[in-house]
C-alpha positions, 0 to 999 in steps of 0.5 A: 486439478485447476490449470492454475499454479497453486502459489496462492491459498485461495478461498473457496469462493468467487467474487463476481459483483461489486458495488460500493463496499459489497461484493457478492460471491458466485452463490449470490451471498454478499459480503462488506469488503473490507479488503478492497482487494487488499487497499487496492479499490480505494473509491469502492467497486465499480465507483462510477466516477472510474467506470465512466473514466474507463469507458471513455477513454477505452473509445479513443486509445488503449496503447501507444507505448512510450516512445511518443508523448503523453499528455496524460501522463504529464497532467497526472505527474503534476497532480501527483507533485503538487503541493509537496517537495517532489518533482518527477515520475515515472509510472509503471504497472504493480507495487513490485514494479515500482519498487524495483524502479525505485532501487534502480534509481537510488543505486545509479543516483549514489553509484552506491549499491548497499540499501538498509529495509528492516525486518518484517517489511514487505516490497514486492516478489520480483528480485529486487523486491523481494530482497528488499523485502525483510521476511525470510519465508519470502526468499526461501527456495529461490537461491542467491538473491541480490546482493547488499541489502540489509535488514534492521529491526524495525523501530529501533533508532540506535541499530540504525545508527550503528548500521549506517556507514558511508557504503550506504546508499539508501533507506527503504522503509514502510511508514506503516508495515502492511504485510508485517503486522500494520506496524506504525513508524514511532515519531522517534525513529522518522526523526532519526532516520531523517537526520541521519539522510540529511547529515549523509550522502543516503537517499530515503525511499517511503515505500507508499504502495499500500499506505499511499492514496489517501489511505491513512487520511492524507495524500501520502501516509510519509505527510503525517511524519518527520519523513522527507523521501527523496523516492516515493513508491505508489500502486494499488489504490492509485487506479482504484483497482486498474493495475498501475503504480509508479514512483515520485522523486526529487528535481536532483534525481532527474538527470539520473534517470535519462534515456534508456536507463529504465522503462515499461511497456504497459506503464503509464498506458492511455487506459491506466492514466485515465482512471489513475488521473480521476482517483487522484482527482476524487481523493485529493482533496481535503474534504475527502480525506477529512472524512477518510479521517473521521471515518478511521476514528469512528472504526477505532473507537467502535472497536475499543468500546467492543474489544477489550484492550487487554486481548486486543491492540488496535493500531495504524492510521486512516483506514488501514487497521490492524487488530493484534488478536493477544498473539493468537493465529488469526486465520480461522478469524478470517474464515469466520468473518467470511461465513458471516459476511465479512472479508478480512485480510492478514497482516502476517499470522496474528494480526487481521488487517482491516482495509475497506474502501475509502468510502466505506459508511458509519453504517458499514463500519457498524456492521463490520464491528459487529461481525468482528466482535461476534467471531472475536469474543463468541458473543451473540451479536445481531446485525 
């Protein structure tokens, strides 16, 4: 028995080396990550634009904590709010933790409390998060949770209407539900949610913890919609794989969130800031994400030549892919891709998510669909 809790079913290998988009296991096998720490290691393992970023500042300063200024901290906030309606952050250390953040604001700005997510959406496991949070095996076992939160079904305009009354104080939404099934955002529901937060006195919250940093081909997935979030939740891919994240808000939440009215410790340490700072500066730009962009087609249109449509429903945006396997259970998918040198990841229990780095080549993607069409149609494929 492992000095570990068991709260995760883990696979029986270790990866211990990576490069790119391939890892190697403690045998020395390697595999085409695409996971990438489930949408986390954005720029690939050990891009050596974060290692050189990490190793510099690690010389100068670790930590100082929040109660002296940092210039860091002000450059990345700006490079965060360019070019987009938003204004301030706050920075903090996981997705959760952002999350948690975000519903703090949004309740103390309205002095309101009720908040609508939706049904198979995913936010975090800390309290709030995880209340946030639409699915019901993730509150189970762990008793009252917090109270006035309301989940809707995802995608459909006219239960949100009849929902939302003046008690409300915000809209917490995925533009793309990760854990629920890469489950995209219809044009129709951004446009109605929108309105109804322009017509009401709602806050709208874009939970981009997943589908944020380039991730779906530009900035921040909400650019591709109807959607203007007066809140915007970040983490995994924003350090690459260094554990950060944070939220981005509007200039009218700024007196909101005053001295003493939330903090972090390890948020926005010197190290964090570094290797965030060189991300946001690889891959906002318009040259990367075009290519984030052509890649996530090439991906699509590799898999509907190898996938028949009527087993097979390819959906999402950028490189954050999910392939609904005709209502099957994809777990011993996942196995079969790993044994043959493919990591994969879930996206509940029929659907297998496909999030490699943003640097992932034609090449790679290649390999990977070959795999896929191998484990998924049982044919003898050479890669």
């Amino acid at each position: 028995m492992s000095a570990l809790f068991n709260n995760y079913s883990r696979r029986p290998i270790s990866i211990v080396e990576g490069k790119g988009t391939v890892v190697k296991d403690q045998n020395g096998k390697s595999y085409l990550d695409f996971t990438s720490g489930i949408a986390v290691c954005c720029l690939g393992h050990a891009h050596p634009a974060l290692v050189e970023a990490i190793q510099k500042q690690s010389e100068k300063i670790w930590h100082t904590s929040n109660l002296y200024e940092s210039p860091g901290q002000v450059k990345l906030a700006e490079s965060l709010v360019k070019d987009n309606h938003l204004s301030h952050a706050f920075f903090c250390n996981s997705g959760a933790e952002a999350n948690e953040a975000a519903i703090k604001l949004a309740r103390k700005h309205t002095g309101k409390h009720h908040i609508i997510t939706f049904e198979q959406s995913f936010h975090g496991r800390t309290f709030g998060a995880m209340t946030a949070t639409g699915q019901e095996k993730i509150h189970k076992g762990f008793g009252p949770l917090v109270s006035q939160f309301t989940y809707l079904p995802y995608n459909d305009v006219q239960a949100l209407k009849e929902a939302v009354n003046d008690s409300v104080a915000a809209i917490m939404l995925e533009v793309i539900q990760g854990e629920g099934g890469v489950n995209v955002i219809t044009d129709e529901f951004a446009q109605a949610i929108q309105e109804i937060c322009d017509n009401s006195d709602i806050l709208l919250i874009v939970d981009e913890v997943q589908t944020g940093i380039g991730r779906t081909g530009t900035r921040f997935a909400f650019e591709q919609t109807a959607l203007k979030p007066d809140i915007v939740s970040m983490a995994k891919g924003i350090a690459g794989g260094f554990p950060f994240g944070g939220i981005l808000g509007t200039a009218e939440l700024y007196e909101t969130f005053g001295p003493g009215t939330h903090g972090t410790t390890y948020g926005g340490n010197p190290l964090g800031v570094a290797v965030a700072q060189t991300v946001v500066d690889n891959v906002f730009n318009d040259e990367f994400l075009n290519d984030v962009q052509k890649k996530s087609e090439y991906l699509v249109k590799k898999l509907k030549e190898v996938l028949p449509e009527d087993q097979f429903n390819i959906r999402g945006k950028g490189l954050m892919i999910g392939i609904e396997c005709g209502g099957q259970d994809v777990a011993q998918y996942i196995v079969d891709a790993e044994n043959e040198g493919l990591l994969v990841v879930a996206a509940g229990p029929k659907v297998i998510r496909l999030v490699p780095p943003l640097t992932v080549t034609n090449e790679e993607i290649d390999q990977a669909v070959g795999i896929i069409e191998k484990i998924l149609l049982k044919v003898s494929t050479t890669v």
